[in-house]
ROLUM-977850 format. One record per residue: residue number from 1; y, x, z of N, C-alpha, C in turn; chain. Coordinates in steps of 0.1 Angstrom, whole numbers, plus 5000, padded with zeros to 4 digits. Atoms other than C-alpha are relative to their C-alpha. Example, Ala and Ser with C-alpha at 12.3 -4.5 7.8 and 13.67 -1.06 7.14 Angstrom:
// ROLUM-977850
(atom 1, (4988, 5009, 5000), (4955, 5123, 5078), (5012, 5009, 5000), "A");
(atom 2, (4989, 4991, 5000), (4989, 5137, 5071), (5011, 4992, 5008), "A");
//
This chain:
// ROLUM-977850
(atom 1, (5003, 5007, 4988), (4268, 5654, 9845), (4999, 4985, 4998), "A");
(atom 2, (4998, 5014, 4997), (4275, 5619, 9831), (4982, 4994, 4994), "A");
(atom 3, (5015, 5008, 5003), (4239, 5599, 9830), (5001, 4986, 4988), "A");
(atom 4, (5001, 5008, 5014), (4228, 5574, 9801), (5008, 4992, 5003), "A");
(atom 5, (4994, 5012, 4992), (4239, 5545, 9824), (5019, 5000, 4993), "A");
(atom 6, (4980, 4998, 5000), (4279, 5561, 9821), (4997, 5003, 4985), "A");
(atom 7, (4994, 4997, 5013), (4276, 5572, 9785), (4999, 4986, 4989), "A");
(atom 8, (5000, 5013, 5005), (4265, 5534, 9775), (5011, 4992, 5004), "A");
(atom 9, (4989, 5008, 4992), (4294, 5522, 9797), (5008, 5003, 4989), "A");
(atom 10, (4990, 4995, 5011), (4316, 5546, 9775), (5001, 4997, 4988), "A");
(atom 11, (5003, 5003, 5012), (4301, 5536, 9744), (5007, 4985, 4999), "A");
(atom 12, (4996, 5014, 4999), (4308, 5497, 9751), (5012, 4999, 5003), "A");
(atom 13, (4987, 5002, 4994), (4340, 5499, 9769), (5014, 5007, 4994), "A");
(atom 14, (4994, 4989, 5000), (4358, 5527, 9758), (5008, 5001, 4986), "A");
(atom 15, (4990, 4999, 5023), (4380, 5538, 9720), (4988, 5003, 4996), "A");
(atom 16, (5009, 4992, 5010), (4365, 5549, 9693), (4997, 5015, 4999), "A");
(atom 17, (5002, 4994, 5000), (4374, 5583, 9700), (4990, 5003, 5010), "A");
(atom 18, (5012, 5003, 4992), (4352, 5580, 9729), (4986, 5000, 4994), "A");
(atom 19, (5009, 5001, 5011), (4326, 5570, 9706), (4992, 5011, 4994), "A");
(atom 20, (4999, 4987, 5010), (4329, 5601, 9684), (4993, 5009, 5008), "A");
(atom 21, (5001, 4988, 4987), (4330, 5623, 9713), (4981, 5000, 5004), "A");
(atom 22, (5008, 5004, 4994), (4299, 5607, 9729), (4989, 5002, 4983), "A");
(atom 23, (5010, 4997, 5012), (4280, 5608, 9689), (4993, 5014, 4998), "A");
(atom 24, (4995, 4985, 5003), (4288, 5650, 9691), (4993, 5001, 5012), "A");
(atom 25, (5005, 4993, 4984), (4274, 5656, 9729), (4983, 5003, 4996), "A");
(atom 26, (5015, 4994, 5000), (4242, 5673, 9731), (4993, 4994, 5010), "A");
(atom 27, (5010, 5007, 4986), (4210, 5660, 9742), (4997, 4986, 5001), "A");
(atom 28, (4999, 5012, 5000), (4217, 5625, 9732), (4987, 4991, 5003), "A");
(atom 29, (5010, 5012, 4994), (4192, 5598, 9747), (4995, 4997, 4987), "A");
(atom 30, (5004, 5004, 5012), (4173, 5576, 9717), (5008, 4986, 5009), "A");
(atom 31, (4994, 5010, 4995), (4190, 5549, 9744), (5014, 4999, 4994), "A");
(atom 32, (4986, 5001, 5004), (4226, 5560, 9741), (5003, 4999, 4985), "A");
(atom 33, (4996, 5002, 5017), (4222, 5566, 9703), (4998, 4985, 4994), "A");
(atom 34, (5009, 5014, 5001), (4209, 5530, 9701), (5015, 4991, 5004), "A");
(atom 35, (4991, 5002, 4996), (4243, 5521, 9716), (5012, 5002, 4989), "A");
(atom 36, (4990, 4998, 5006), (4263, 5539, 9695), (4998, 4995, 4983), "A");
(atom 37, (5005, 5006, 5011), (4243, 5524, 9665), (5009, 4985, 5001), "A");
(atom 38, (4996, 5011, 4993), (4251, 5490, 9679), (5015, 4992, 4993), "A");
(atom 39, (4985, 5006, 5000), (4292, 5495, 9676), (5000, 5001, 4986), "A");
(atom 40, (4999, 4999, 5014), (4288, 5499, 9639), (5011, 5004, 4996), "A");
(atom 41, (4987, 4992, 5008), (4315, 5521, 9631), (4993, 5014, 4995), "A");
(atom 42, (5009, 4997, 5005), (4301, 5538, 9603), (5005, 5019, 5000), "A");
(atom 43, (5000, 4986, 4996), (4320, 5576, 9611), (4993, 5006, 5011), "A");
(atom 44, (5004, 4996, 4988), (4307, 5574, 9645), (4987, 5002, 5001), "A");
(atom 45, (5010, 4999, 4999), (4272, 5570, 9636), (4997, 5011, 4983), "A");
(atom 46, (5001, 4991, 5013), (4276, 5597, 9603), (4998, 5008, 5011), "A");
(atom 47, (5000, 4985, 4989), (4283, 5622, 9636), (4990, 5001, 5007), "A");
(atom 48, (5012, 5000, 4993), (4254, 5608, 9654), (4988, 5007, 4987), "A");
(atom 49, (5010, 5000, 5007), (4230, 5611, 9624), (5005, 5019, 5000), "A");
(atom 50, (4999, 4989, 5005), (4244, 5650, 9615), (4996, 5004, 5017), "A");
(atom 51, (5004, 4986, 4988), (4237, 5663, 9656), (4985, 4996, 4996), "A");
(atom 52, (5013, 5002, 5003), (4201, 5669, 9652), (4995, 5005, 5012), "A");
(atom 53, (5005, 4996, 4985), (4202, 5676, 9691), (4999, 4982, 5005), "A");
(atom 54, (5002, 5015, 4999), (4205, 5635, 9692), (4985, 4995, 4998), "A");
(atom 55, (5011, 5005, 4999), (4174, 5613, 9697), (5000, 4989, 4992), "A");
(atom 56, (5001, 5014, 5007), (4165, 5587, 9672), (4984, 4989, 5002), "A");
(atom 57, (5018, 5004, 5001), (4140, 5558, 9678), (4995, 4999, 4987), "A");
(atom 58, (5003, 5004, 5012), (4118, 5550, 9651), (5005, 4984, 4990), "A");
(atom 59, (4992, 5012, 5004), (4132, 5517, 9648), (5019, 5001, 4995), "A");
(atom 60, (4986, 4999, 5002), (4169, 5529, 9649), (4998, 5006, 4984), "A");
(atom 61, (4998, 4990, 5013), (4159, 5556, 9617), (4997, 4987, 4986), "A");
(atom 62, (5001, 5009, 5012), (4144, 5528, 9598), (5011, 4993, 4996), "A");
(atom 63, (4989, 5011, 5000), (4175, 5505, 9604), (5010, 5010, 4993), "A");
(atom 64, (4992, 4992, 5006), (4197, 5535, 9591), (4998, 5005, 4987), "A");
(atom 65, (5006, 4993, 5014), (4176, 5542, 9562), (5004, 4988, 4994), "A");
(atom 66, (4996, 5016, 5014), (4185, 5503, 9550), (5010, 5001, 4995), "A");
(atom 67, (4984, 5002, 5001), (4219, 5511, 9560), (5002, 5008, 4988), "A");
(atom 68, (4994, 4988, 5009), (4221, 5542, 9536), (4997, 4993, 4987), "A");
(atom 69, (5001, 5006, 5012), (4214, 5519, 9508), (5015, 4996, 4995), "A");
(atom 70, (4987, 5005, 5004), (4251, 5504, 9511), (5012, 5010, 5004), "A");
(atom 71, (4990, 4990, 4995), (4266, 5534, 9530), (4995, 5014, 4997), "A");
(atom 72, (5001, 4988, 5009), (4266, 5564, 9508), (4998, 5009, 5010), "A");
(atom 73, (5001, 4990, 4991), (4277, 5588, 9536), (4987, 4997, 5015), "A");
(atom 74, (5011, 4998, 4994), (4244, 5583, 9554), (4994, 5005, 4996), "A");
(atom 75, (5013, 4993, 5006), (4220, 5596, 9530), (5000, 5015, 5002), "A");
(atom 76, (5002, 4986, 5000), (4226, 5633, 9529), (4994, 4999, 5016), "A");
(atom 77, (5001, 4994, 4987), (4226, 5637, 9567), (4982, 4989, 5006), "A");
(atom 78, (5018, 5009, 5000), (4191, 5613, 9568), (4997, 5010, 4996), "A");
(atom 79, (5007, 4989, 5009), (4180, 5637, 9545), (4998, 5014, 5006), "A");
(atom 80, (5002, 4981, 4991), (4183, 5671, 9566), (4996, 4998, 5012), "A");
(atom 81, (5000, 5003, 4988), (4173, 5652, 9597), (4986, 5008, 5003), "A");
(atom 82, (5011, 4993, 5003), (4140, 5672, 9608), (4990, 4985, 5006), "A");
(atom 83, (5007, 5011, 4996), (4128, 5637, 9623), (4995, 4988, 4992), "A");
(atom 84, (5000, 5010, 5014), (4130, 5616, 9589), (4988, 4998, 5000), "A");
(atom 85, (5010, 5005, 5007), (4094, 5600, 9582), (4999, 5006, 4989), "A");
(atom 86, (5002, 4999, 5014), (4085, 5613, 9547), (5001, 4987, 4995), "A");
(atom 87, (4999, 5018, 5013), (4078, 5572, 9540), (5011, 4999, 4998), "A");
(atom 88, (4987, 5006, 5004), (4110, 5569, 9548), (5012, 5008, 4990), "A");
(atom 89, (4988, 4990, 5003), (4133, 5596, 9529), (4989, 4998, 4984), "A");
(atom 90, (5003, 5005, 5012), (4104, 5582, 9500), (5007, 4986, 4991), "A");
(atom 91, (4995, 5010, 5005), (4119, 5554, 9503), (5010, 5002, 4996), "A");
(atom 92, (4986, 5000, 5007), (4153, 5561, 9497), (5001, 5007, 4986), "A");
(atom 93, (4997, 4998, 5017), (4146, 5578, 9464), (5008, 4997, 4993), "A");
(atom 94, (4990, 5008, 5007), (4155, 5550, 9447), (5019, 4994, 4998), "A");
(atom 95, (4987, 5005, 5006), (4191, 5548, 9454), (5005, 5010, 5006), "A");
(atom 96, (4995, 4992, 4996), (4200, 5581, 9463), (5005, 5013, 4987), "A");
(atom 97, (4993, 4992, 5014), (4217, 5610, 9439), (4989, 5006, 4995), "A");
(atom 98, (5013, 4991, 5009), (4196, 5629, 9416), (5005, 5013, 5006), "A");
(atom 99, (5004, 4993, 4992), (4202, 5660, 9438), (4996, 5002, 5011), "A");
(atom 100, (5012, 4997, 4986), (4187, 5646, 9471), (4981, 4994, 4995), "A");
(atom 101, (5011, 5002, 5006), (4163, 5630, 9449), (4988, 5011, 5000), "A");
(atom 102, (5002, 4988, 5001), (4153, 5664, 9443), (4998, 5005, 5014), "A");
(atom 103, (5000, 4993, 4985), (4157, 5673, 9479), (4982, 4996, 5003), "A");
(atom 104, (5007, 5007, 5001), (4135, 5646, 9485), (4982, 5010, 4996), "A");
(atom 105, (5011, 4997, 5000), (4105, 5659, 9466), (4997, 5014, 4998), "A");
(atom 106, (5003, 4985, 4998), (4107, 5695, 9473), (5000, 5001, 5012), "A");
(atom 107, (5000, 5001, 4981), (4109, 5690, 9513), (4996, 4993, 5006), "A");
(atom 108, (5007, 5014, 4993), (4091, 5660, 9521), (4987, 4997, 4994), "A");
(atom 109, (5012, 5003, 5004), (4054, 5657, 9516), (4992, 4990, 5007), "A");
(atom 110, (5007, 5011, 4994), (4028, 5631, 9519), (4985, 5004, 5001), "A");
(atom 111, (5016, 4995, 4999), (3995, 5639, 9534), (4989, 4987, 4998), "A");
(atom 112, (5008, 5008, 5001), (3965, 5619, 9519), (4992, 4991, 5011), "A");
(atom 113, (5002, 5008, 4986), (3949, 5611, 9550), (5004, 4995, 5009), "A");
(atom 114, (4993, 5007, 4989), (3978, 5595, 9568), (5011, 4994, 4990), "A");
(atom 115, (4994, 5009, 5011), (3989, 5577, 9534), (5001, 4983, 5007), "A");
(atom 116, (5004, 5012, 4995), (3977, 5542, 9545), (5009, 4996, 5015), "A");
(atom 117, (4992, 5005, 4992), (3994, 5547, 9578), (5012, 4999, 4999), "A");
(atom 118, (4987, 5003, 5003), (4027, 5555, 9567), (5008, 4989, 4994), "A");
(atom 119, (4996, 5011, 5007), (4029, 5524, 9550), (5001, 4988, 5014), "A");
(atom 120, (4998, 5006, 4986), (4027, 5510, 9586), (5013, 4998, 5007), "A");
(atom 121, (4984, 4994, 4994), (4063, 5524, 9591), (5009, 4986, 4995), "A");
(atom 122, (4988, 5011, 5005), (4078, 5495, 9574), (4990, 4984, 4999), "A");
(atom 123, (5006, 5010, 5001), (4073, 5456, 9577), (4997, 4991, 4987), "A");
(atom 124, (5002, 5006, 5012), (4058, 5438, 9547), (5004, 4989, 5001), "A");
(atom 125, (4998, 5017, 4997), (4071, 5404, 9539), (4991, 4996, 4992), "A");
(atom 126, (5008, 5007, 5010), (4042, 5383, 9523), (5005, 4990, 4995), "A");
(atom 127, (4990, 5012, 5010), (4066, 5355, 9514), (5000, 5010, 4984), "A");
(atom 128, (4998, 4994, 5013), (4075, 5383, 9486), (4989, 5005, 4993), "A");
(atom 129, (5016, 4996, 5007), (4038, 5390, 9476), (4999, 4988, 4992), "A");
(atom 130, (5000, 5010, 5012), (4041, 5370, 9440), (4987, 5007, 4993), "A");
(atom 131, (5016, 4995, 5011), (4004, 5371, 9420), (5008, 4999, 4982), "A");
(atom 132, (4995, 5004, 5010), (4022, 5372, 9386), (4992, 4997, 4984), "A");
(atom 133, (5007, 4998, 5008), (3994, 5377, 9370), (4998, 5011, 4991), "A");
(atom 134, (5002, 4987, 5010), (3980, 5407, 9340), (5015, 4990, 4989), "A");
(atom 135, (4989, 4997, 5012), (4014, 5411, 9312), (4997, 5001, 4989), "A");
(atom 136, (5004, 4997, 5019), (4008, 5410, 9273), (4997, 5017, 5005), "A");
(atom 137, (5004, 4988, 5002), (4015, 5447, 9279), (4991, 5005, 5011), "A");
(atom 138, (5011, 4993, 4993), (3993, 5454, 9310), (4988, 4997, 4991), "A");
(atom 139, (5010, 5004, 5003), (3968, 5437, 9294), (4991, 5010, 4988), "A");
(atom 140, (4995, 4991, 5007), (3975, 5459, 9263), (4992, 5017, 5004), "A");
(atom 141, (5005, 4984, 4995), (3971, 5493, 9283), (4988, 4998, 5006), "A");
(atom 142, (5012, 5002, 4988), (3939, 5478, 9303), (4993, 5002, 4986), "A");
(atom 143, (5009, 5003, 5014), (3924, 5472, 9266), (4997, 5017, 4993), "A");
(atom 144, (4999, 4986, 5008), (3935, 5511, 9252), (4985, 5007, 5011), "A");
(atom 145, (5006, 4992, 4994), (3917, 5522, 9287), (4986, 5001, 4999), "A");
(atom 146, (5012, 5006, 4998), (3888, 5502, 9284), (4988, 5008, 4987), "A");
(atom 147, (5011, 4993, 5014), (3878, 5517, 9248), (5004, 5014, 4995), "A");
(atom 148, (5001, 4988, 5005), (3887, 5549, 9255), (5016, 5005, 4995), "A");
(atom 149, (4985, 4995, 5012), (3922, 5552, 9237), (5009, 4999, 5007), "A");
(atom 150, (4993, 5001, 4994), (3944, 5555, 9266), (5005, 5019, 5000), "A");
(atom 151, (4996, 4988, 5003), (3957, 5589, 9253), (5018, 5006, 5001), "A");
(atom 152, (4986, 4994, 5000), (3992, 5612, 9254), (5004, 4995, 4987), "A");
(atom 153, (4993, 5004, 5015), (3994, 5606, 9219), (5002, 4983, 4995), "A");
(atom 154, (4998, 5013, 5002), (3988, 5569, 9219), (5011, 4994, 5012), "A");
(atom 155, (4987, 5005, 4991), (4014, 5568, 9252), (5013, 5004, 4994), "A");
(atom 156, (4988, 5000, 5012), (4040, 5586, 9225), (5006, 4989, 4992), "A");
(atom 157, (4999, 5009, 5013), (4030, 5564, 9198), (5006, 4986, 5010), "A");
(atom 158, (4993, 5009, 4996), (4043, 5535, 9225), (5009, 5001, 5002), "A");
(atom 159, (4982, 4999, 4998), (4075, 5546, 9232), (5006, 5002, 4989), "A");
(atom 160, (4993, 5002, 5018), (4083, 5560, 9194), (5006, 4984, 4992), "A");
(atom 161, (4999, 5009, 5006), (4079, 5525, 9185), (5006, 4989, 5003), "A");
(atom 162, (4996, 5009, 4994), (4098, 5508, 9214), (4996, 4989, 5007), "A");
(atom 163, (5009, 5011, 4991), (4072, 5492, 9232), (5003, 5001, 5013), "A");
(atom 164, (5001, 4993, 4989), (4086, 5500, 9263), (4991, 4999, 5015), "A");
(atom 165, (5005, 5006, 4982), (4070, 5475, 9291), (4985, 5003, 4991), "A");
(atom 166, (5010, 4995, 5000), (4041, 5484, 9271), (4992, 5015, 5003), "A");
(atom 167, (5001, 4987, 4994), (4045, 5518, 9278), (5000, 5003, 5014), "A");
(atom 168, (4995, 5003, 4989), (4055, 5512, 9311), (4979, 5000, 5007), "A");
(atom 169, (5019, 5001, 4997), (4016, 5501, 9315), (4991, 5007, 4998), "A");
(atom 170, (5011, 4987, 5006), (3998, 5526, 9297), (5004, 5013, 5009), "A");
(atom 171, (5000, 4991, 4992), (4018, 5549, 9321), (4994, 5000, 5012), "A");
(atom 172, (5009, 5008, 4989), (4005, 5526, 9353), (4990, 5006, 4997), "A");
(atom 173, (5014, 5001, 4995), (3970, 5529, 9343), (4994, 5015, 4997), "A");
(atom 174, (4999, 4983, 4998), (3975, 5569, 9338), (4999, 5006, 5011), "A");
(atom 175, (4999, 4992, 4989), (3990, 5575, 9368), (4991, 4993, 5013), "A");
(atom 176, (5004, 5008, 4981), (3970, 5549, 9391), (5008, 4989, 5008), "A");
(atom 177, (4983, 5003, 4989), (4004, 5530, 9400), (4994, 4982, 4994), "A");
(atom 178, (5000, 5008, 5007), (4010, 5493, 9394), (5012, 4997, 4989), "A");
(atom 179, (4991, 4998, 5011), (4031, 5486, 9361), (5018, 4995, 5010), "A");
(atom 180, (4984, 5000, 4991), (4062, 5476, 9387), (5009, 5010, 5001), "A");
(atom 181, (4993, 4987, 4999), (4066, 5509, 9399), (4998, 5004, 4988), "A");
(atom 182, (4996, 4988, 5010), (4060, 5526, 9366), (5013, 4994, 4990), "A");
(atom 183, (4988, 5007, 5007), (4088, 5500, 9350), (5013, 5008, 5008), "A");
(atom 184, (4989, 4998, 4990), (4111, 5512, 9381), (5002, 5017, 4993), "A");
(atom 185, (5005, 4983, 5000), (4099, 5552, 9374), (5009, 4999, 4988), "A");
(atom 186, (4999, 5000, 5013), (4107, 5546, 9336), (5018, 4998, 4999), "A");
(atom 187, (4986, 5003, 4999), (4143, 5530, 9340), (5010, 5001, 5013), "A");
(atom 188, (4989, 4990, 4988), (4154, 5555, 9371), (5010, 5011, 4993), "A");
(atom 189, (4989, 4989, 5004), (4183, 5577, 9361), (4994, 5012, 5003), "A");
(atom 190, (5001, 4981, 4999), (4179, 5617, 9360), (4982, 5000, 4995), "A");
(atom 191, (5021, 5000, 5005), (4139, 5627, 9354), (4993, 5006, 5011), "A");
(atom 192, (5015, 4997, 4992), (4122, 5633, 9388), (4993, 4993, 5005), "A");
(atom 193, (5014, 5014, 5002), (4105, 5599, 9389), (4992, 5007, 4992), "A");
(atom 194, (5008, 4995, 5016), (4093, 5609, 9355), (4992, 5012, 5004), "A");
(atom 195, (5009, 4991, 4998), (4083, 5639, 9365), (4989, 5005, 5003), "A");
(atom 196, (5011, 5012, 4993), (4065, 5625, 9394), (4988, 4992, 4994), "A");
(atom 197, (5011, 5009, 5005), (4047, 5602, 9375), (4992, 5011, 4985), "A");
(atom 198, (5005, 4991, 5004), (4039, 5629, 9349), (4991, 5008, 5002), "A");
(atom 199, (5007, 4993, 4992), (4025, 5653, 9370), (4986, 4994, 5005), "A");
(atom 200, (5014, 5006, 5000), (4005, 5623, 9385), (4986, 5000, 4989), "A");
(atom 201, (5004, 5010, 5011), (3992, 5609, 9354), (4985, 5012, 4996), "A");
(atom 202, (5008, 4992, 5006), (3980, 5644, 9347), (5008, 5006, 4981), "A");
(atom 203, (5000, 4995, 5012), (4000, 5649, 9314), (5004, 5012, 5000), "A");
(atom 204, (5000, 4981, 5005), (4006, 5683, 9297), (5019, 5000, 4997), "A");
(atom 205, (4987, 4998, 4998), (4043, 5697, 9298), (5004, 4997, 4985), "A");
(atom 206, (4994, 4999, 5016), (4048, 5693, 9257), (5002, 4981, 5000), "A");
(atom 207, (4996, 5015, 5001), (4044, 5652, 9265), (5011, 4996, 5009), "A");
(atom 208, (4989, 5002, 4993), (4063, 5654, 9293), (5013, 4998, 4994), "A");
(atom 209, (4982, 5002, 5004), (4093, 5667, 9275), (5001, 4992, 4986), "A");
(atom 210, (4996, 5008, 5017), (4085, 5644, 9242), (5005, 4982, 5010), "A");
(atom 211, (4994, 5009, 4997), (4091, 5616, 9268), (5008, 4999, 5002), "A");
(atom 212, (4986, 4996, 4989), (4116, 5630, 9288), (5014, 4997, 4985), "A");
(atom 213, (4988, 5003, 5013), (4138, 5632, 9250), (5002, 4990, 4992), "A");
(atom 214, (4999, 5019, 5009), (4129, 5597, 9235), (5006, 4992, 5013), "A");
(atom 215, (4996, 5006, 4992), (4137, 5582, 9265), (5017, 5002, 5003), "A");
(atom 216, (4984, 4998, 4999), (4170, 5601, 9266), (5007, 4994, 4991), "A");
(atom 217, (4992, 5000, 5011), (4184, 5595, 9236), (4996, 4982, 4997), "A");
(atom 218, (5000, 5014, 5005), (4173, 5555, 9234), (5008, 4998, 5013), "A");
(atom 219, (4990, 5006, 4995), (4194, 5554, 9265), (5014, 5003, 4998), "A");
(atom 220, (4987, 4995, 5004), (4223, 5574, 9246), (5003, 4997, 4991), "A");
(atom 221, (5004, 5006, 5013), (4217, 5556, 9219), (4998, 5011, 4989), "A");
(atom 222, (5007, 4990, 5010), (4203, 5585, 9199), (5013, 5011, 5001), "A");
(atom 223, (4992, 4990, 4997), (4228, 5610, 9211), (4999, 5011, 5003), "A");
(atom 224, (5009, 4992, 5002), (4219, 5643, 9205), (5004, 5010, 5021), "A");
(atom 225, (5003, 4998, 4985), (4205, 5658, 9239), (5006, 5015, 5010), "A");
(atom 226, (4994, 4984, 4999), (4221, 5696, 9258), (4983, 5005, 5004), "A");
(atom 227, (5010, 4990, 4998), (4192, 5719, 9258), (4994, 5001, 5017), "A");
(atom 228, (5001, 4989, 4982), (4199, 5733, 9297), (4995, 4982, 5004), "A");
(atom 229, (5006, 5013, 4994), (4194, 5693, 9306), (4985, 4998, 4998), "A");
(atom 230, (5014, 4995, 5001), (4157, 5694, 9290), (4993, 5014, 5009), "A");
(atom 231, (5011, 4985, 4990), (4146, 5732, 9307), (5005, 4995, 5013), "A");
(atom 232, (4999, 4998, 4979), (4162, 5719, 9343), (4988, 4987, 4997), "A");
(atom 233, (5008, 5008, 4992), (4137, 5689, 9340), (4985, 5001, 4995), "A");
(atom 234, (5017, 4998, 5002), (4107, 5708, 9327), (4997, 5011, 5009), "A");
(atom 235, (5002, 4994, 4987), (4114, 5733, 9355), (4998, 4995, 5009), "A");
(atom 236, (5000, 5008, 4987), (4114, 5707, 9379), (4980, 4998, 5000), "A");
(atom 237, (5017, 5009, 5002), (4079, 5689, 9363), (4991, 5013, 5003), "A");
(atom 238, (5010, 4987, 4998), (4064, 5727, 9362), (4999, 5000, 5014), "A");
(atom 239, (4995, 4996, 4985), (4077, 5729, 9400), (4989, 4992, 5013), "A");
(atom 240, (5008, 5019, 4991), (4057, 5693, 9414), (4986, 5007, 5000), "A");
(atom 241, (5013, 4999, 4995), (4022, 5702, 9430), (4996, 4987, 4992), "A");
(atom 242, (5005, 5015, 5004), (4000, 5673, 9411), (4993, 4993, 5008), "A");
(atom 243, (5007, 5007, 4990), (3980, 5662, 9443), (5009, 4994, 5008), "A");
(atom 244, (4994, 5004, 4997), (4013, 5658, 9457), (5009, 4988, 4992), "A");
(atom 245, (4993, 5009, 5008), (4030, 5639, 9430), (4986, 4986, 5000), "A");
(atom 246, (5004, 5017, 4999), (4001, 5613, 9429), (5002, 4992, 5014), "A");
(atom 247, (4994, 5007, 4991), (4003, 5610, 9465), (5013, 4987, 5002), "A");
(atom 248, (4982, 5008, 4997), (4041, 5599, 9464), (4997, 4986, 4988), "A");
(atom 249, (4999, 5014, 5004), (4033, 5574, 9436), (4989, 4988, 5002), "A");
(atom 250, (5003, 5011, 4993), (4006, 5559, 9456), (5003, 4994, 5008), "A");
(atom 251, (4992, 5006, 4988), (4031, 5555, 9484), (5013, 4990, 4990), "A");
(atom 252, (4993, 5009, 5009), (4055, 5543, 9458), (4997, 4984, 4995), "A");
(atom 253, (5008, 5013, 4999), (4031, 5516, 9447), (4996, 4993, 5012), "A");
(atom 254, (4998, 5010, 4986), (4020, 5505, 9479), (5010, 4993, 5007), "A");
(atom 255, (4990, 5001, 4995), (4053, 5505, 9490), (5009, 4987, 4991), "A");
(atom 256, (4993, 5010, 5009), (4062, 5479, 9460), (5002, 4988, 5007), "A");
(atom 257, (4999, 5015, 4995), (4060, 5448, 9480), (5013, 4999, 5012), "A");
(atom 258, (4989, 4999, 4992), (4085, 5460, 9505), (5011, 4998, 4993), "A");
(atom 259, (4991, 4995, 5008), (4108, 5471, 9476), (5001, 4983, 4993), "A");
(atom 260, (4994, 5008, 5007), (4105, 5439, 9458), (5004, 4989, 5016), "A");
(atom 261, (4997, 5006, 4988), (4111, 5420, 9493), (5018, 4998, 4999), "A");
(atom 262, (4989, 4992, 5002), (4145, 5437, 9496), (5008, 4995, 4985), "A");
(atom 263, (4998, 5007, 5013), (4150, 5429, 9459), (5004, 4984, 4998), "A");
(atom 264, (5002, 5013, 5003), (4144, 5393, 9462), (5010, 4999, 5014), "A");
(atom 265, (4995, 5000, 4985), (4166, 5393, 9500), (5014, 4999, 4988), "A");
(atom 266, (4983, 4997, 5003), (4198, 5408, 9477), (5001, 4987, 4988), "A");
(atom 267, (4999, 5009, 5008), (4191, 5382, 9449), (5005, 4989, 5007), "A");
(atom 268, (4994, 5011, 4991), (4193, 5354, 9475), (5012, 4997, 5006), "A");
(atom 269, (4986, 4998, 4994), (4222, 5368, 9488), (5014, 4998, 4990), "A");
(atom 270, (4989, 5000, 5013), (4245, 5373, 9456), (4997, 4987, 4994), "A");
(atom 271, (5001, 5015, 5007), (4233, 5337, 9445), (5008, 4996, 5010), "A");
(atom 272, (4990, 5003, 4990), (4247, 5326, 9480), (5015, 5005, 4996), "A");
(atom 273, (4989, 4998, 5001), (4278, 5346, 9475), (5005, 4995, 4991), "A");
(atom 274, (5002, 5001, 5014), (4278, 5331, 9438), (5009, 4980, 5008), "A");
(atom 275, (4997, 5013, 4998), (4278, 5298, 9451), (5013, 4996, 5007), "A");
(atom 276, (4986, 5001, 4994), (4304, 5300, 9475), (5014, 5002, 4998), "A");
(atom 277, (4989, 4992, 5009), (4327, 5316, 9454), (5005, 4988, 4991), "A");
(atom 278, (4995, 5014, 5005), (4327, 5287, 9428), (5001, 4987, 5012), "A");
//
């Protein structure tokens, strides 16, 4: 019987258990939830995000997807929400575990004709739109493409030899991406970036896993690799639709200027804290 009016009273006025209580009620408003966002007590809004009888606006989900960047126990329950954005639950890829990761790109798809809009979902900052110009190694992979020689075997022979940002590029102009995100893809933990960007690229499952194991072992420092860890991430790469995997890393790339935004926000911040500290 109690109306938004009394449950925003309750929210404002009231304990914490109040709070709780009011995160768990069925039926929740996208008003009241907006309330209980508000009090920033980070159990009360874990309860709100897991009822999936609660209303979320699109602005409140974006604001909770930032949060789950510094508040661990948000992500899962983002993640099973049936209201999640795909841009958004793309976005959190990057700093979520390598089994929602995985959630991630077996339950969230991106449809090509409503790519462009999804990227609408989030505000771009143009302050962080830096021209940096073409890289020795972009420049590098633009040259292999240009005459032809932008091959599997010559993307091996880049990494064998420790070229990495040059590989990095030669993977970009494979998969379509800009060398940013394939730098990001390349030095993400677990392998369903990689796989991602694999699938995009178009390569064949035998380069896959020749990257997938040079790459392992120069971050193990040549430490020899478990078997079952190679078949779970060539099961995965077998598993990825390829119309879907380039999708995601053109949302990926477009999505870079947000990403480095964010980037450049936490830099600012830890220099600040840096300073004040000395």
């Amino acid at each position: 019987m109690l109306r938004d009016d009394d449950l925003i009273e309750l929210v404002r006025q009231r304990t914490h258990e109040h709070r709780l209580c009011v995160a768990m009620r069925a039926g929740i408003s996208a008003t009241v939830s907006q309330a209980l966002i508000e009090a920033g007590e980070e159990d009360v809004i874990e309860a709100l995000i897991r009822n999936d009888d609660a209303e979320l606006a699109l602005q409140a989900v974006n604001y909770l997807v930032e949060e789950s960047r510094r508040v661990d126990r948000f992500r899962e329950p983002l993640l099973r929400r049936r209201d999640l954005p795909p841009a958004l639950a793309f976005r959190m890829f990057w700093w979520v575990s390598a089994a929602l990761r995985r959630h991630i790109l077996a339950h969230f798809s991106i449809d090509e004709g409503n790519l462009d809009a999804m990227i609408q979902l989030t505000v771009q900052d143009s302050a962080a739109r830096i021209d940096r110009g073409p890289t020795a190694a972009a420049s590098l992979a633009r040259g292999l493409r240009e005459r032809g020689e932008l091959t599997d075997a010559n993307l091996l022979r880049l990494l064998r030899s420790g070229h990495i940002a040059a590989f990095s590029s030669a993977l970009a102009e494979m998969a379509g991406i800009d060398p940013e995100t394939a730098g990001r893809i390349v030095h993400c933990q677990g392998y369903e970036a990689l796989a991602a960007a694999s699938r995009g690229a178009g390569l064949d499952r035998q380069t896959f896993a020749a990257i997938f194991m040079l790459r392992e072992e120069a971050r193990t420092a040549g430490r020899a690799q478990s078997p079952s860890r190679l078949e779970a991430a060539l099961q995965f790469h077998d598993g990825l639709d390829r119309k879907q995997a380039r999708n995601v890393l053109r949302y990926w790339s477009l999505d870079a200027e947000y990403l480095r935004a964010i980037a450049k926000l936490d830099s600012s911040r830890n220099n600040a804290a840096g300073t004040v500290k000395d």
